[in-house]
Phi, psi and omega in degrees: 000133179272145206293318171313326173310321202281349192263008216238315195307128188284106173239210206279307172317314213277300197288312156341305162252034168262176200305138156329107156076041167282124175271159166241120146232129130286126181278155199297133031242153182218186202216117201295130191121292208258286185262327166266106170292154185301304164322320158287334191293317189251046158273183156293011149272357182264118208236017183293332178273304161321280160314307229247331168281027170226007177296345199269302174280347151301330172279296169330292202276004167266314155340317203272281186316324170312304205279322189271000000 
């Protein structure tokens, strides 16, 4: 990992002190470890799998209301 990353990374402290009932969606593609530590992704702040598997179809139906 190059070191300036590490001054970059979202960690347990880091979520800890944002705002009262602050979430991580990180956009993709990002790397467990590297921009995320592995403690956050698999605390309850992390809301990326969860959001992001309905993202596909959110993306359709506003295509589908652009386009009719």
């Amino acid at each position: 990992m190059v070191s300036c990353v590490v001054r970059c990374q979202v960690t347990r402290p880091a979520m800890e002190a944002a705002n009262k009932g602050a979430l991580l969606n990180p956009c993709p593609p990002f790397y467990r470890g590297e921009e995320v530590t592995d403690e956050v992704i698999e605390s309850t702040f992390f809301v990326g799998y969860a959001f992001k598997k309905y993202l596909l179809d959110v993306q359709q139906a506003i295509m589908l209301y652009c386009l009719s």
